[in-house]
C-alpha positions as a Markdown table, in Angstrom:
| # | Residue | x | y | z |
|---|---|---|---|---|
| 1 | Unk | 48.0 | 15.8 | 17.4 |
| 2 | Unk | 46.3 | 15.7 | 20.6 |
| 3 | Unk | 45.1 | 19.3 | 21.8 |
| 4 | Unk | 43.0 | 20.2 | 24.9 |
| 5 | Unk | 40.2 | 18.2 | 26.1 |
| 6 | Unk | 41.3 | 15.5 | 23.7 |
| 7 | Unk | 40.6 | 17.2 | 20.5 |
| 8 | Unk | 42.6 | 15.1 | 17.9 |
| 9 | Unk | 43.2 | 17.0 | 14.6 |
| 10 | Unk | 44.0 | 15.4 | 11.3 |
| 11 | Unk | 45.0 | 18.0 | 9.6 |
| 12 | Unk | 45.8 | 21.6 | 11.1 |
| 13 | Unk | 44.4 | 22.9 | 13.8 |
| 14 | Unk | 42.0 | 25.9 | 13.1 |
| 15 | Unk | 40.9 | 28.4 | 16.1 |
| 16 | Unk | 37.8 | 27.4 | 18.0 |
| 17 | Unk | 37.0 | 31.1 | 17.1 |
| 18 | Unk | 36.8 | 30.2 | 13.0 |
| 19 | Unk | 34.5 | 27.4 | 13.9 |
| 20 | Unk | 32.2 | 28.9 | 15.9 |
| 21 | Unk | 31.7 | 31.8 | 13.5 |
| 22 | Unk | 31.3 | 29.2 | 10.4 |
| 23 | Unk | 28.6 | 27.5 | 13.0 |
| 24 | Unk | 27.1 | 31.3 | 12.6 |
| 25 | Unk | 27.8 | 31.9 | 8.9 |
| 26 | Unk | 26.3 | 28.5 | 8.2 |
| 27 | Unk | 22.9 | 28.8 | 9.9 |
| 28 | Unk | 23.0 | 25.5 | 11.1 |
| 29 | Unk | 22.4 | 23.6 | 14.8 |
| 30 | Unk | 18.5 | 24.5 | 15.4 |
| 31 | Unk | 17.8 | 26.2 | 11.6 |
| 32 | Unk | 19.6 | 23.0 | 10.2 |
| 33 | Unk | 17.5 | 20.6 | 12.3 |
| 34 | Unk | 14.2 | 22.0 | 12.4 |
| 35 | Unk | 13.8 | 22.2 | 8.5 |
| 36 | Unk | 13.4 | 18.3 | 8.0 |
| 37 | Unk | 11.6 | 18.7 | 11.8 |
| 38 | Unk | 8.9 | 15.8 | 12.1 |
| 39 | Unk | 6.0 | 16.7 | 9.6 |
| 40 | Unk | 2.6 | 16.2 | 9.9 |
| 41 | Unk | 0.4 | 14.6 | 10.3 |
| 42 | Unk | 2.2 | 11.4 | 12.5 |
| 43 | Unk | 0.8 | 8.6 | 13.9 |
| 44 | Unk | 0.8 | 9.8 | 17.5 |
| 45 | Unk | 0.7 | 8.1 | 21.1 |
| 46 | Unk | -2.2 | 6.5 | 22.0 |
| 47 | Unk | -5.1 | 8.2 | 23.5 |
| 48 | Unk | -4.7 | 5.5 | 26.7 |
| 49 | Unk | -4.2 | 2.6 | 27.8 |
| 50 | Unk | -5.8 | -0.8 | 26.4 |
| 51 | Unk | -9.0 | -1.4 | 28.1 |
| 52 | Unk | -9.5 | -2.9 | 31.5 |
| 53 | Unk | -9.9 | -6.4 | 30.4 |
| 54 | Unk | -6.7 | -6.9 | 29.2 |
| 55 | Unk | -4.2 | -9.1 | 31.3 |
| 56 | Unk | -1.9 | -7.3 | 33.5 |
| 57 | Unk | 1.2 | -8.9 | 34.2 |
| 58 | Unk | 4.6 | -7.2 | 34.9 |
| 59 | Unk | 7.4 | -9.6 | 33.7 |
| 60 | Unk | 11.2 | -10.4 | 34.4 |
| 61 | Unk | 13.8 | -12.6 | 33.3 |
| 62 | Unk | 12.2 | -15.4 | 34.9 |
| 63 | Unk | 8.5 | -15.0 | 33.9 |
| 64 | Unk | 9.5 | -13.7 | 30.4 |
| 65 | Unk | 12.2 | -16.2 | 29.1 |
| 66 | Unk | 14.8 | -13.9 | 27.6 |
| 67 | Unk | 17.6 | -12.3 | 29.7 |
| 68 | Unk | 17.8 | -9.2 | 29.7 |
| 69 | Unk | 21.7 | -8.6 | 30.5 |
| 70 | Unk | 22.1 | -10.2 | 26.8 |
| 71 | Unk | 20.9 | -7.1 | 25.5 |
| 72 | Unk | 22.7 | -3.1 | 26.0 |
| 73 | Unk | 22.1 | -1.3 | 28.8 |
| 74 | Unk | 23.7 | 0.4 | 32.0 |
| 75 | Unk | 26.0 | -2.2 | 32.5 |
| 76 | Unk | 27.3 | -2.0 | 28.6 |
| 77 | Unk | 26.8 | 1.0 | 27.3 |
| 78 | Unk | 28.1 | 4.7 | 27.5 |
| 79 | Unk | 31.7 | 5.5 | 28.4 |
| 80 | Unk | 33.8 | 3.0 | 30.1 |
| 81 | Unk | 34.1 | 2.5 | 33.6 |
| 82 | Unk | 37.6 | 3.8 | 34.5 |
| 83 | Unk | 37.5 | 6.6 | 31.7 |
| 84 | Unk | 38.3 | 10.1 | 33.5 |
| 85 | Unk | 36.8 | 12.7 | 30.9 |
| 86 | Unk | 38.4 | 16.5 | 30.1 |
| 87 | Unk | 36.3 | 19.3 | 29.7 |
| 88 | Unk | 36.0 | 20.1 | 26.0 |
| 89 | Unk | 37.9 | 22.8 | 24.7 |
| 90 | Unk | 37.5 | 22.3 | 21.3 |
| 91 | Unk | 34.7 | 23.7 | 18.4 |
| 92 | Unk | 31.6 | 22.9 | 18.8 |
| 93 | Unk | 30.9 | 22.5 | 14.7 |
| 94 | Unk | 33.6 | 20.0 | 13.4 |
| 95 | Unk | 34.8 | 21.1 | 10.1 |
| 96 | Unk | 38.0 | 19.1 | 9.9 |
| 97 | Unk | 38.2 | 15.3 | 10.5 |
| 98 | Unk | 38.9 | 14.7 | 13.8 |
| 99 | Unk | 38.6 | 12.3 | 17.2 |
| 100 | Unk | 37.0 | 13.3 | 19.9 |
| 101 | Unk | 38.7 | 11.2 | 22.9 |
| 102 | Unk | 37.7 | 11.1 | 26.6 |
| 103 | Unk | 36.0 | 14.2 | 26.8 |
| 104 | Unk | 32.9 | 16.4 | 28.6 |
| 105 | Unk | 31.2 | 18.7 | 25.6 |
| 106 | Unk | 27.9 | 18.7 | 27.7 |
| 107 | Unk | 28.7 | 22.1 | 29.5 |
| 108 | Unk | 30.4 | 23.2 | 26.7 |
| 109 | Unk | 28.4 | 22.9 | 23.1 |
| 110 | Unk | 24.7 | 22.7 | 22.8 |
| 111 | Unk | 25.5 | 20.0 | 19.7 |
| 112 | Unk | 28.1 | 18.8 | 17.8 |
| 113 | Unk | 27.7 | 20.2 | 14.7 |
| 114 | Unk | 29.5 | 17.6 | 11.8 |
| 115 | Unk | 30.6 | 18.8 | 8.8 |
| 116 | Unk | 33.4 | 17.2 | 7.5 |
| 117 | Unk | 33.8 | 13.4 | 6.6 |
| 118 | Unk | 35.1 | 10.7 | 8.8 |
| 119 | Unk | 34.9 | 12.1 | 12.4 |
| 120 | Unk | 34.8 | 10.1 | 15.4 |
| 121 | Unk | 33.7 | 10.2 | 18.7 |
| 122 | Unk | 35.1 | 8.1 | 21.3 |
| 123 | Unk | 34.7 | 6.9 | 25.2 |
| 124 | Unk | 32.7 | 10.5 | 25.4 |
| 125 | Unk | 30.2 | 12.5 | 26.9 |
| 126 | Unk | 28.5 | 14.6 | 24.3 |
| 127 | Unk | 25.1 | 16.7 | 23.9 |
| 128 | Unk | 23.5 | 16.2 | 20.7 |
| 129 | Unk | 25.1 | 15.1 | 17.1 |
| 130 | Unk | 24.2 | 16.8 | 14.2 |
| 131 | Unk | 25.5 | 15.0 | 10.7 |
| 132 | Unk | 24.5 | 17.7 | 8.3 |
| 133 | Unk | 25.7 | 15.6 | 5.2 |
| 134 | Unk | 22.2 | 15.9 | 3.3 |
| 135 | Unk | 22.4 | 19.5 | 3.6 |
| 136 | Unk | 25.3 | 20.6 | 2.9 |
| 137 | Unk | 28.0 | 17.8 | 1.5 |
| 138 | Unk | 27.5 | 13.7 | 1.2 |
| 139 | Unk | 30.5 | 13.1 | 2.5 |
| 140 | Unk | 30.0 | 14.0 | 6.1 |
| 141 | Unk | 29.7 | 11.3 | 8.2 |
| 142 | Unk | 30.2 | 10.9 | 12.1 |
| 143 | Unk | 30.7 | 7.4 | 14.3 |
| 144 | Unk | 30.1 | 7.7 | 17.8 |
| 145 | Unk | 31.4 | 5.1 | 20.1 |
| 146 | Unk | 31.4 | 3.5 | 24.2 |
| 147 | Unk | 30.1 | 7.6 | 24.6 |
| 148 | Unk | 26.9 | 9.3 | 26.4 |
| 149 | Unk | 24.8 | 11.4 | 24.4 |
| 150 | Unk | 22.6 | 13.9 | 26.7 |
| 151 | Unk | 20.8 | 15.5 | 24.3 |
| 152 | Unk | 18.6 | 16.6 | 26.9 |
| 153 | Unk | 15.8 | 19.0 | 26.5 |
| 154 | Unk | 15.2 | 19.8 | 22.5 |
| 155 | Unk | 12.7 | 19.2 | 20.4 |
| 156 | Unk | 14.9 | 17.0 | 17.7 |
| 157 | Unk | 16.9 | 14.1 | 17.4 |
| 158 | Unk | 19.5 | 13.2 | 19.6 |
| 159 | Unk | 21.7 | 11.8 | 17.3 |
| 160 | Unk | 20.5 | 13.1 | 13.9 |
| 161 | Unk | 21.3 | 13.2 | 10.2 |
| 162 | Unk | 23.0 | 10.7 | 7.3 |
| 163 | Unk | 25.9 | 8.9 | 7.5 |
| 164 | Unk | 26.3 | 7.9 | 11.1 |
| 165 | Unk | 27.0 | 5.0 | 13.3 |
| 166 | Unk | 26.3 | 4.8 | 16.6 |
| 167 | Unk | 28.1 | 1.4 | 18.9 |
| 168 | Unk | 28.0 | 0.8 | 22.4 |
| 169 | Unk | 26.1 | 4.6 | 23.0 |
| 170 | Unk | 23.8 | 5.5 | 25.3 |
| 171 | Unk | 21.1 | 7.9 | 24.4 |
| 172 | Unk | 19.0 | 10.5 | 26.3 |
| 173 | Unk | 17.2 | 13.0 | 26.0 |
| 174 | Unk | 15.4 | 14.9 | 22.5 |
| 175 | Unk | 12.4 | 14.1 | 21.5 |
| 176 | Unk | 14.0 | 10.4 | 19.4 |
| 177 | Unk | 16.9 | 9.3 | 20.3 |
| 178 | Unk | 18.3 | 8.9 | 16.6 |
| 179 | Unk | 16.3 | 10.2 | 13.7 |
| 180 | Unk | 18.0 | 8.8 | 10.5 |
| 181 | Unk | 18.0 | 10.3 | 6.6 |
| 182 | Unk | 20.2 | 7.9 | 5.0 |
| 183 | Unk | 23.0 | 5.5 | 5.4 |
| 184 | Unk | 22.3 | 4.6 | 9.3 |
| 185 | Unk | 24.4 | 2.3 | 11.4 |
| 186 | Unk | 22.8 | 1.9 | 15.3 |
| 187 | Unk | 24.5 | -1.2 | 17.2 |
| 188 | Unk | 24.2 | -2.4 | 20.9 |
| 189 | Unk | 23.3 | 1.2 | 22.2 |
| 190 | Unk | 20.8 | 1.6 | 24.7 |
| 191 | Unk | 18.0 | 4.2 | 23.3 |
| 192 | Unk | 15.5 | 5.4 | 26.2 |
| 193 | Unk | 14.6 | 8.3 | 27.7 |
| 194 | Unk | 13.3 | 10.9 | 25.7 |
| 195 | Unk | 12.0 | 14.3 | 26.3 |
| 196 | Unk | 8.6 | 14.9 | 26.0 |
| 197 | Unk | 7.5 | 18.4 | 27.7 |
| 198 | Unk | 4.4 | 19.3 | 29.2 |
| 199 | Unk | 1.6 | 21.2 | 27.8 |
| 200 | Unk | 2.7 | 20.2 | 24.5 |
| 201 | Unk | 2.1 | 17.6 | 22.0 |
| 202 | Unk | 5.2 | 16.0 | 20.9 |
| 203 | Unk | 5.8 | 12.6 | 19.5 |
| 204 | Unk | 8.8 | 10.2 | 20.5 |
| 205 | Unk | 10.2 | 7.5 | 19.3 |
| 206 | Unk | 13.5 | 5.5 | 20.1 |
| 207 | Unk | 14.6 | 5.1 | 16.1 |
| 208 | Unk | 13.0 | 7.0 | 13.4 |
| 209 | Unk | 13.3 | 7.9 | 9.8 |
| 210 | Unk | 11.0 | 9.9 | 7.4 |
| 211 | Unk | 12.8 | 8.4 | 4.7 |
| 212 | Unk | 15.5 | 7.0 | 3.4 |
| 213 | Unk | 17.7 | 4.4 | 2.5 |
| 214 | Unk | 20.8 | 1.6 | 4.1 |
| 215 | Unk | 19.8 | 1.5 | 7.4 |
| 216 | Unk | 21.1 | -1.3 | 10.1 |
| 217 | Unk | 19.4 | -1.1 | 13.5 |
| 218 | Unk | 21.2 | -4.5 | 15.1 |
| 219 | Unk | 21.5 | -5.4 | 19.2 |
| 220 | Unk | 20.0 | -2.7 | 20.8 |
| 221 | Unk | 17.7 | -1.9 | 23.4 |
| 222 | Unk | 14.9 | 0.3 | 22.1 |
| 223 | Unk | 12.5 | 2.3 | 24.7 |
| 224 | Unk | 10.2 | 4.7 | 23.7 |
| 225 | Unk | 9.7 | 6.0 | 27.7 |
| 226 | Unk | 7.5 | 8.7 | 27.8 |
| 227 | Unk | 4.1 | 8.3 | 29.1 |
| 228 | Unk | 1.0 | 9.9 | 27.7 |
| 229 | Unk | 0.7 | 13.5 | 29.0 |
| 230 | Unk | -2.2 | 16.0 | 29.0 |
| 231 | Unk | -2.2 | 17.4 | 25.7 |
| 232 | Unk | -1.7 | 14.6 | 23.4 |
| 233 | Unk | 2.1 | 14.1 | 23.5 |
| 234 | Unk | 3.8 | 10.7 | 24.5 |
| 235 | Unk | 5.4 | 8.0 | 22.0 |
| 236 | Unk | 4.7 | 6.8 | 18.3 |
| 237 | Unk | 6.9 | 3.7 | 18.8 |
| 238 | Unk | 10.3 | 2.3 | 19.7 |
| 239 | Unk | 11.0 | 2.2 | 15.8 |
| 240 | Unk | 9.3 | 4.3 | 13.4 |
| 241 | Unk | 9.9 | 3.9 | 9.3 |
| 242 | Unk | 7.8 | 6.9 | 7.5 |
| 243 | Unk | 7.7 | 7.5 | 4.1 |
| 244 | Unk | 7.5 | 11.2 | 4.2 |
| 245 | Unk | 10.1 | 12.5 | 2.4 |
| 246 | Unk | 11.6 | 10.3 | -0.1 |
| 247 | Unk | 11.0 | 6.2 | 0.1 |
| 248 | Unk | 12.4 | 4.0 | 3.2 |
| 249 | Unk | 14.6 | 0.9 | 1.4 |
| 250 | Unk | 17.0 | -1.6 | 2.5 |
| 251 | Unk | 16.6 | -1.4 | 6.6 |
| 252 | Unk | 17.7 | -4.3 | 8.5 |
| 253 | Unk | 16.3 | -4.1 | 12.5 |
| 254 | Unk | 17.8 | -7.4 | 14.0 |
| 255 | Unk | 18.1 | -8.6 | 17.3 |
| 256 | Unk | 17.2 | -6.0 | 19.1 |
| 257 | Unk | 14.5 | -5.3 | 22.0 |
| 258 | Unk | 12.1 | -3.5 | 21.6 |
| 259 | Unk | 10.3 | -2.2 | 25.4 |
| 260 | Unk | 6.7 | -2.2 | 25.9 |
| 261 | Unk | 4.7 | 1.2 | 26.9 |
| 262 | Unk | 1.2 | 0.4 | 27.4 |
| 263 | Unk | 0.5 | 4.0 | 28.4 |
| 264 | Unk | 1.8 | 5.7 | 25.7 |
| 265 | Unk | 3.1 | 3.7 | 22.2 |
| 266 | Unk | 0.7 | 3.5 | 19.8 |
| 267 | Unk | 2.7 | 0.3 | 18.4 |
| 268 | Unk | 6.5 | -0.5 | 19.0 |
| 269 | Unk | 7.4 | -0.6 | 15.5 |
| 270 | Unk | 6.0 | 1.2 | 12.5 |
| 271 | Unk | 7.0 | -1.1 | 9.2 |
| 272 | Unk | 7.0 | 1.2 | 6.1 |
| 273 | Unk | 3.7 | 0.4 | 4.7 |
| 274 | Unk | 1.5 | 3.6 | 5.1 |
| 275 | Unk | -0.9 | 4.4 | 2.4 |
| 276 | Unk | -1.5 | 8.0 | 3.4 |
| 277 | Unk | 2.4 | 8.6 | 3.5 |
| 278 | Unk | 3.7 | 10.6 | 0.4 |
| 279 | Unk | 5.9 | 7.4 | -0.6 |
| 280 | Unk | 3.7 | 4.9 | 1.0 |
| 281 | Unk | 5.4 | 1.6 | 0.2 |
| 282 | Unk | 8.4 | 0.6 | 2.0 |
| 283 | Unk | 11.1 | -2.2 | 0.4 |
| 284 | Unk | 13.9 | -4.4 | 1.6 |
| 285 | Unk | 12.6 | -3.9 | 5.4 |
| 286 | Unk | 13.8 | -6.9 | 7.1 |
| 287 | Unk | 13.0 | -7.7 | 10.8 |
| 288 | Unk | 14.7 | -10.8 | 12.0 |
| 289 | Unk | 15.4 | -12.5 | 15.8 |
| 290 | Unk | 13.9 | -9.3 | 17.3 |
| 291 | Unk | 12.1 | -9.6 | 20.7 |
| 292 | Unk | 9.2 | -7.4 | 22.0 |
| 293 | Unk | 8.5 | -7.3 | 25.7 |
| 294 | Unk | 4.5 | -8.0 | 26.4 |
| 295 | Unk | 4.6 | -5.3 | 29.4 |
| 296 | Unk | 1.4 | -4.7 | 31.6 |
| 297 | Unk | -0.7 | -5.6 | 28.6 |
| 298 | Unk | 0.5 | -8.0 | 27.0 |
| 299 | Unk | 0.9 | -6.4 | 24.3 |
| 300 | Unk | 3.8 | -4.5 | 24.0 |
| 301 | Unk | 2.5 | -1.0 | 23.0 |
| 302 | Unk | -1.6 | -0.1 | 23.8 |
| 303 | Unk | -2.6 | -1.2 | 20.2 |
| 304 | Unk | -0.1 | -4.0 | 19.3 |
| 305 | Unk | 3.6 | -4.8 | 18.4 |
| 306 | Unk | 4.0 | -3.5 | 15.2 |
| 307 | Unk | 2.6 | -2.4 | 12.4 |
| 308 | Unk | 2.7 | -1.0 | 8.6 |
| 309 | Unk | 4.7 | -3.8 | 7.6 |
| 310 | Unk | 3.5 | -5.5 | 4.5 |
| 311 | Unk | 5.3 | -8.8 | 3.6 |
| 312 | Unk | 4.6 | -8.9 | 0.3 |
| 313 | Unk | 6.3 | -5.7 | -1.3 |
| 314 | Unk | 9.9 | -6.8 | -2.8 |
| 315 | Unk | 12.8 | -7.7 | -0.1 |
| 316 | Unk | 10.8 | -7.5 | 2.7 |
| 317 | Unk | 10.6 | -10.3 | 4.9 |
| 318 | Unk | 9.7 | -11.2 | 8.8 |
| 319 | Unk | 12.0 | -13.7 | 9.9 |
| 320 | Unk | 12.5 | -15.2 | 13.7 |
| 321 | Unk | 10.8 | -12.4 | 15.7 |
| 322 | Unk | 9.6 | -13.7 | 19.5 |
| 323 | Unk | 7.3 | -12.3 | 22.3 |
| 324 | Unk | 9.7 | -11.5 | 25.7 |
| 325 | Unk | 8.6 | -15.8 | 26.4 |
| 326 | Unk | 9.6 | -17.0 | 23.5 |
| 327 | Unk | 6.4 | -17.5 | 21.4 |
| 328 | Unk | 6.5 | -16.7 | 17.9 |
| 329 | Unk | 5.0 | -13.4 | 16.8 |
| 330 | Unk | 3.9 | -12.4 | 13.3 |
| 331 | Unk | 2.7 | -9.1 | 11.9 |
């Protein structure tokens, strides 16, 4: 049944009043997020850029040798052209399964809170997307779809939690764009634009997980944007695997592109291999046909491409990965 502002519900509809207060009751949205919040210590931005002597050489599609329209952005991402959106009149915490069709929440919900299994959001404009299936049930789980999520100013994940999938999205906004526990889909979405505040010292990054497992980050764009500001905050990497929590297993990150920052990204990707992590070996971490942009310093991020990736540990493997011009490039 499809009620106002496109709230389909699969089983009967409850008030938007009950949901609210359970959002109450429950303690969740900030509470929920900030207790697996980032720990420390992270490998932060860099302290600046590479020095002088390194080659300086902004690149397109013709310099580089990879098009960039193959790969998500403006033009491919987000909610349809055509699509005329309703306000959102439904709950902002989703305890029944539902769809979310064709809708604003943005001036409505500071997040959608998930806690029921199979919801879905679709051709949408949504704030932030809390799956809180780790906490409170394993069978939660949340796809968001040809949607805009404007997580805008908050210190979190845009899209956060276990058991999601995110296709054809574009992300905004938080402090990473999707922040993963466990069983991760991310498809040709378009990840860029996080928010990093001044006077304090946060860390971004495009993808990251503090641990976990059955991760698939495949045909996306991933931009760590933030440039270093005065107080130490700016970008870790486009991608970040940290063993901080539990071990990181089984991740696939194919074809996607990772964007240089040479102001602020330490490296674009962090591998899983950190001996000063709690669980500092990472396992089944495959990176295959990816491409990292060189940007200004030919590099990619101030320090390098990637790093913390160890080829030997079981199931790992580096397969196909290419510079923005199409030389080979290994870890």
């Amino acid at each position: 049944m499809l009620g106002a502002g496109g709230y389909v519900m699969a089983r009967n509809r409850r008030t938007a009043a009950l949901a609210v207060a359970a959002l109450v009751a429950a303690g969740l949205g900030a509470v929920g997020y900030r207790a697996l919040a980032q720990p420390e210590p992270e490998p932060g931005p860099a302290d600046g850029p590479v020095s002088a002597g390194a080659t300086s050489s902004p690149r397109d599609t013709e310099s580089s040798g990879y098009d960039t329209s193959v790969f998500p952005g403006p033009d491919n991402t987000g909610v349809p052209p055509g699509t005329e959106l309703e306000p959102y009149a439904g709950p902002c915490t989703l305890i029944e399964t539902v769809v979310l069709s064709g809708v604003d929440a943005t001036g409505v919900c500071p997040a959608i809170v998930v806690q029921a299994p199979g919801v879905r959001i679709e051709g949408s404009r949504v704030p932030r997307v809390e799956s809180t299936a780790t906490q409170v049930d394993p069978t939660f789980s949340v796809e968001v779809v040809d949607s805009e999520v404007v997580a805008g100013g908050w210190i979190g994940g845009a899209v956060w939690g276990s058991n999601l999938t995110v296709r054809r999205v574009e992300v905004t906004g938080g402090q990473h764009s999707v922040h993963c526990g466990t069983n991760c889909v991310v498809e040709d979405s378009w990840l860029h634009d996080q928010f990093n505040p001044d006077g304090e010292a946060a860390h971004n990054n495009a993808f990251i997980t503090n641990g976990g497992t059955d991760m698939v980050v495949r045909h996306n764009t991933l931009h760590c944007t933030p440039t270093l500001n005065a107080t130490g905050g700016g970008c870790t990497a486009d991608l970040s695997l940290f063993g901080d929590f539990e071990p990181v297993g089984d991740v696939l990150v194919e074809d996607n592109l990772f964007k240089a920052n040479g102001d602020s990204i330490s490296f674009c990707a962090y591998g899983g291999d950190a001996p000063g992590k709690p669980f500092p070996e990472a396992t089944g971490i495959v990176f295959r046909g990816n491409v990292f942009e060189r940007g200004d310093n030919d590099m990619c991020g101030v320090y390098g491409p990637v790093t913390s990736f160890n080829a030997a540990s079981a199931g790992n493997a580096w397969q196909d990965n290419t510079w923005d011009d199409g030389t080979p490039l290994t870890p």
